[in-house]
C-alpha positions as YAML, in Angstrom:
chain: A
units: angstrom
residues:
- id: 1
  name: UNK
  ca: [66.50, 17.07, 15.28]
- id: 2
  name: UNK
  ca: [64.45, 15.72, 18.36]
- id: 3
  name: UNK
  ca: [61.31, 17.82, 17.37]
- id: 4
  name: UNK
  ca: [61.85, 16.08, 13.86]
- id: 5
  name: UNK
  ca: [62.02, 12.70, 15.24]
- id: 6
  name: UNK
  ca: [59.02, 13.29, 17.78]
- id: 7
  name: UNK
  ca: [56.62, 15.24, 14.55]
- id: 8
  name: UNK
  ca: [58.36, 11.60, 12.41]
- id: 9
  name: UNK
  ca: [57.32, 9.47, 15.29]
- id: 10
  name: UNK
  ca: [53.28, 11.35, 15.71]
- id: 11
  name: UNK
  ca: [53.12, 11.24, 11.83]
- id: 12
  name: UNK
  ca: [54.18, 7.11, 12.22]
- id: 13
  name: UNK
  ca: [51.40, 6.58, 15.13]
- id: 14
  name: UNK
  ca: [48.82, 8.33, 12.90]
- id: 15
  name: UNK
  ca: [49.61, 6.15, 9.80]
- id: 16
  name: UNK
  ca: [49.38, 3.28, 12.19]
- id: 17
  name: UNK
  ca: [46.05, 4.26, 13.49]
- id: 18
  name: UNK
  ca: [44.50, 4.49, 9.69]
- id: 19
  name: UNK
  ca: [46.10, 1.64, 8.90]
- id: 20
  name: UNK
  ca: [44.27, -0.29, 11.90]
- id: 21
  name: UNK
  ca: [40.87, 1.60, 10.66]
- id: 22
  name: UNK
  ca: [41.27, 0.77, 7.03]
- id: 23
  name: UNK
  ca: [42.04, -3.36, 7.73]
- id: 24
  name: UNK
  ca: [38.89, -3.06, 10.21]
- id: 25
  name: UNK
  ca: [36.99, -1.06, 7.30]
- id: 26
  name: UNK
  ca: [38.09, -3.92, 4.51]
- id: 27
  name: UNK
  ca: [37.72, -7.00, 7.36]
- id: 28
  name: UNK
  ca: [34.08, -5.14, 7.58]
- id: 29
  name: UNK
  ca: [33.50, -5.04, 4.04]
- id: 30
  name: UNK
  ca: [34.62, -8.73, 3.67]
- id: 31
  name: UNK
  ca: [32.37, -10.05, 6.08]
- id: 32
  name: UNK
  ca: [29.54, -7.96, 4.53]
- id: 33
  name: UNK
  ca: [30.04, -9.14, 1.64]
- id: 34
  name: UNK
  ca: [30.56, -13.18, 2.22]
- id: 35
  name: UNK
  ca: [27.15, -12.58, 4.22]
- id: 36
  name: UNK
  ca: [25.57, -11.23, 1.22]
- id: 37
  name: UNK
  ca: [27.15, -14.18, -0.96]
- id: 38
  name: UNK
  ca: [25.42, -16.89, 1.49]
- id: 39
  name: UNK
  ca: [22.37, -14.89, 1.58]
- id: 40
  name: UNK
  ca: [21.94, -14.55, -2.33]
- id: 41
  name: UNK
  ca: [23.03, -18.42, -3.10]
- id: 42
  name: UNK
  ca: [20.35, -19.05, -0.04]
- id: 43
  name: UNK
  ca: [17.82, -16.99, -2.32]
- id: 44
  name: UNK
  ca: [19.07, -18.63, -5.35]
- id: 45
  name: UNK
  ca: [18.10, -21.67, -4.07]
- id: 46
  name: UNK
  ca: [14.69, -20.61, -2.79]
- id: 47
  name: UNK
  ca: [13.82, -19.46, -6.38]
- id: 48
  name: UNK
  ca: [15.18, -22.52, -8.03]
- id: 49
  name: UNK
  ca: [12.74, -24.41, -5.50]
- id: 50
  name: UNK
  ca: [9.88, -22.29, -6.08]
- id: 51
  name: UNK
  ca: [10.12, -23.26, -9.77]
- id: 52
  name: UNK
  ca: [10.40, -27.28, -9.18]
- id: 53
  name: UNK
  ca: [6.99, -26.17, -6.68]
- id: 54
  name: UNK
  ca: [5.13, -24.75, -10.03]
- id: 55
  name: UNK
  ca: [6.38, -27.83, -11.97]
- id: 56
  name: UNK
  ca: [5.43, -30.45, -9.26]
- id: 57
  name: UNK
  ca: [2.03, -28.72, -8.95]
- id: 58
  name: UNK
  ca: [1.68, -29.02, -13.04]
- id: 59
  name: UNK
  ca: [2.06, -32.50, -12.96]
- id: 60
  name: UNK
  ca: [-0.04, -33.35, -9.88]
- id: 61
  name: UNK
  ca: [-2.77, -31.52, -12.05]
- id: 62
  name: UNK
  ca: [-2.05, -33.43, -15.22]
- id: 63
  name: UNK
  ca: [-2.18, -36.81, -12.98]
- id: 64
  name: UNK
  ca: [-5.10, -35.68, -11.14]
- id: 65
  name: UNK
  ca: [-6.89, -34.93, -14.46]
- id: 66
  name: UNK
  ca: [-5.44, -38.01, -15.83]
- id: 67
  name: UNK
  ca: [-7.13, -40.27, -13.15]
- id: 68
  name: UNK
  ca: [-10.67, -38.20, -13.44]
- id: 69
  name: UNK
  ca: [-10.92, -39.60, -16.70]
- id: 70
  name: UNK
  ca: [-9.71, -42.86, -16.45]
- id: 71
  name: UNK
  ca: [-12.34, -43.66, -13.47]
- id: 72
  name: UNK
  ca: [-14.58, -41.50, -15.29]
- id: 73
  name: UNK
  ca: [-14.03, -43.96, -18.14]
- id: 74
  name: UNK
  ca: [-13.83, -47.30, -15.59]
- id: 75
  name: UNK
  ca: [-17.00, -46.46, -14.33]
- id: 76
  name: UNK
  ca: [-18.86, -45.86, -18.08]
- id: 77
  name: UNK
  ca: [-17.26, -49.24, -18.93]
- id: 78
  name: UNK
  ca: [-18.76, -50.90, -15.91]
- id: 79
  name: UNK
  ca: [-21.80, -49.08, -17.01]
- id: 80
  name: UNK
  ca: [-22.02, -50.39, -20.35]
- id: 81
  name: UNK
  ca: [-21.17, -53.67, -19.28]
- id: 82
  name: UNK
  ca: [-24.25, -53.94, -16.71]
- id: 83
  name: UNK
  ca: [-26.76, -52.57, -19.27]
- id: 84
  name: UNK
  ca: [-25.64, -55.33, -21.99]
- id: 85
  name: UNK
  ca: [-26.87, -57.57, -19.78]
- id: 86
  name: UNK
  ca: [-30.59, -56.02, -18.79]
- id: 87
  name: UNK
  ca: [-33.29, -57.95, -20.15]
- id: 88
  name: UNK
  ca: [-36.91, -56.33, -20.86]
- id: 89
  name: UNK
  ca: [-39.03, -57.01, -17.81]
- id: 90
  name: UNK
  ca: [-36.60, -57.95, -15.98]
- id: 91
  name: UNK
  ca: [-35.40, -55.60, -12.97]
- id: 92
  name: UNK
  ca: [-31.95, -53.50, -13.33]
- id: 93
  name: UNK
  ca: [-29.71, -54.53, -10.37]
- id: 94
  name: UNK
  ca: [-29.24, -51.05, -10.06]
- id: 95
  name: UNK
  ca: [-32.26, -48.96, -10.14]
- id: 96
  name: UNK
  ca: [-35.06, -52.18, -10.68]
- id: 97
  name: UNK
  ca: [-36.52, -50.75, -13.48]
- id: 98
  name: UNK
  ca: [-38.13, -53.17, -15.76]
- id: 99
  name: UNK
  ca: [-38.16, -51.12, -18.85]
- id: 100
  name: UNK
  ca: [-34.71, -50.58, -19.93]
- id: 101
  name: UNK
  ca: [-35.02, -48.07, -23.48]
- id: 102
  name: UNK
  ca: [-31.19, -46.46, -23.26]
- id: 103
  name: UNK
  ca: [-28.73, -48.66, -22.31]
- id: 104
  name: UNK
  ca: [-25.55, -47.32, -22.15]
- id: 105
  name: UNK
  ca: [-23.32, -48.91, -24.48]
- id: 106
  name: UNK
  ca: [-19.84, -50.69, -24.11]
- id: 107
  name: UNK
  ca: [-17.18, -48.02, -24.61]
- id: 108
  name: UNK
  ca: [-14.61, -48.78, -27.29]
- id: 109
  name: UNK
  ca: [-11.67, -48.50, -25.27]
- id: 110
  name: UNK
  ca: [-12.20, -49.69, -21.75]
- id: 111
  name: UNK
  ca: [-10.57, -49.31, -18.95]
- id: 112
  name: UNK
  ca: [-9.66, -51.72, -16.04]
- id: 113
  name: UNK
  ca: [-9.53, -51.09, -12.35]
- id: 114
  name: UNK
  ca: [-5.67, -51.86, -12.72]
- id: 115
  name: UNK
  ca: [-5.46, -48.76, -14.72]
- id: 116
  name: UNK
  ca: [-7.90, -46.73, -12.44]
- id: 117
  name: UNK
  ca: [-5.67, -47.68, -9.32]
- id: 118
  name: UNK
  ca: [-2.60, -46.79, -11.13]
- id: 119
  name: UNK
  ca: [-3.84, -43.38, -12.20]
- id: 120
  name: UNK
  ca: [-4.66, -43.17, -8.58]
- id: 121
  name: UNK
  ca: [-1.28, -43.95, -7.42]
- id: 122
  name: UNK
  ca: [0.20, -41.52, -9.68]
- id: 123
  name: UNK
  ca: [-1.77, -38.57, -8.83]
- id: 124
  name: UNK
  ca: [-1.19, -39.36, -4.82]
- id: 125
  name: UNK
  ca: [2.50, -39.83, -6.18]
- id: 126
  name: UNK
  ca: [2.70, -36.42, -7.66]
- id: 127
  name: UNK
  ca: [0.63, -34.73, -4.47]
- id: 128
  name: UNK
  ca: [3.44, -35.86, -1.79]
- id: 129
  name: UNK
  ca: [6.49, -34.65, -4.50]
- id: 130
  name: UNK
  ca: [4.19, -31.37, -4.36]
- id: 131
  name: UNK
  ca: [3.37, -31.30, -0.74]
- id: 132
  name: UNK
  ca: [7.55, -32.17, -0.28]
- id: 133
  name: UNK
  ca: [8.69, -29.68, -2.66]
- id: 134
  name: UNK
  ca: [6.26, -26.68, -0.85]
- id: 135
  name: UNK
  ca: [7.78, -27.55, 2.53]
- id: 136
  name: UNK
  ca: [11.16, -27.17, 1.45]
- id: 137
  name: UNK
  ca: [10.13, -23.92, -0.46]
- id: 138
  name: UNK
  ca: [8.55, -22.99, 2.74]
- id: 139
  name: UNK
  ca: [11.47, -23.86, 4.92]
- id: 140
  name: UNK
  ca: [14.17, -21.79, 2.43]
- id: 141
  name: UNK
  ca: [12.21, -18.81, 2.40]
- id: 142
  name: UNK
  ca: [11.70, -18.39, 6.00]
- id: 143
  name: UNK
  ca: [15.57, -18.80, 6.32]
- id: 144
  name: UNK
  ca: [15.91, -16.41, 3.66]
- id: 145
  name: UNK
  ca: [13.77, -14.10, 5.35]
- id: 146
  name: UNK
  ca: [15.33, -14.59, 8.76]
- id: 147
  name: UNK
  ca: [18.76, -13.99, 7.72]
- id: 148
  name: UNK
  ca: [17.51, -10.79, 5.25]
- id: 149
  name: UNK
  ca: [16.06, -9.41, 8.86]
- id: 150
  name: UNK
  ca: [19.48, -10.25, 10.46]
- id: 151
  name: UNK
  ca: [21.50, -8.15, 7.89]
- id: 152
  name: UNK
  ca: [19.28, -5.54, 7.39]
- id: 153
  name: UNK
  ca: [19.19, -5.02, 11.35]
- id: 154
  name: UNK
  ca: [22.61, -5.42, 11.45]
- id: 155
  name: UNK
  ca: [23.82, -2.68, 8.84]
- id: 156
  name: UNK
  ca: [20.98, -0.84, 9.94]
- id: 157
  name: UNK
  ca: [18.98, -0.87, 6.90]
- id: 158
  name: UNK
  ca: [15.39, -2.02, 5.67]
- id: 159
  name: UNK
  ca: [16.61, -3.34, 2.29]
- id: 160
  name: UNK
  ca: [18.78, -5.72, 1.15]
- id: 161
  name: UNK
  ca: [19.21, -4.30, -1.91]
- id: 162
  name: UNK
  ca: [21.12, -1.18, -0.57]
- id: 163
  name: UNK
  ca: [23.55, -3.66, 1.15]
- id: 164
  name: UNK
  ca: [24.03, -4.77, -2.45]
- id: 165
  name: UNK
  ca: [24.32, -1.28, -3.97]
- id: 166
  name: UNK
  ca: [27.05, -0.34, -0.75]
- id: 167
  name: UNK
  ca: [29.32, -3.14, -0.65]
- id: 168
  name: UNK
  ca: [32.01, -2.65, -3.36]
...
């Protein structure tokens, strides 16, 4: 009956012992994966980011297009304003030619320097939301990248993805 009790009382102190490993094994597993839940809404975020980068840098290009034709445009306007009033044999202002046989006419739709400086502030508008956006992409995917490195060294693995594949 002793030898019973004492085989009972080895079985019970084994049990205990896996019991211990398997909470450390599922505490292990737990932490894994709540690291690899930060570290994929972290990279969720840097792709979301990346994609408001793209659109910032589409409109910065629209407005920077936008205000090379408008001063494009200003600057034909002044253009045709100037030549309506040259006068044969009398200098240009701007080159002193006498002879004046192409004018440059007055465009139809004009444009003011009002509309030149707002295209201006616009596209310098759209360049810092760009410039903003980039660093902030920048700054989320060198934390990504940082705390990839960090579970990868810890598991003791060079990709992510097989922490993915191994966590339950």
């Amino acid at each position: 009956a002793i030898g019973g009790l004492r085989n009972i009382e080895a079985e019970l102190i084994t049990a205990q012992v896996e019991l211990e490993k398997a909470q450390a094994t599922v505490a292990a597993r737990e932490k894994l994966l709540a690291e690899l839940a930060k570290w994929q809404q972290l990279h969720q975020q840097l792709l979301a980011t990346q994609q408001l980068v793209a659109e910032a840098n589409k409109r910065f290009t629209a407005k920077s297009s936008r205000y090379t034709i408008v001063q494009a445009a200003f600057l034909n306007s002044q253009a045709g304003i100037l030549a309506s009033t040259l006068k044969e044999g009398v200098p240009c202002p701007v080159c002193g030619s006498t002879a004046h046989p192409q004018p440059t006419p007055i465009p139809q739709e004009q444009y003011s320097k009002d509309m030149v400086d707002a295209a201006f502030t616009a596209m310098e508008e759209a360049r810092e939301d760009s410039s903003q956006l980039s660093i902030k992409a920048q700054n989320l995917l060198t934390e990504n990248n940082l705390r990839e490195q960090t579970l990868c060294a810890e598991y003791q693995t060079t990709d992510i993805q097989q922490l993915f594949n191994d966590a339950p």
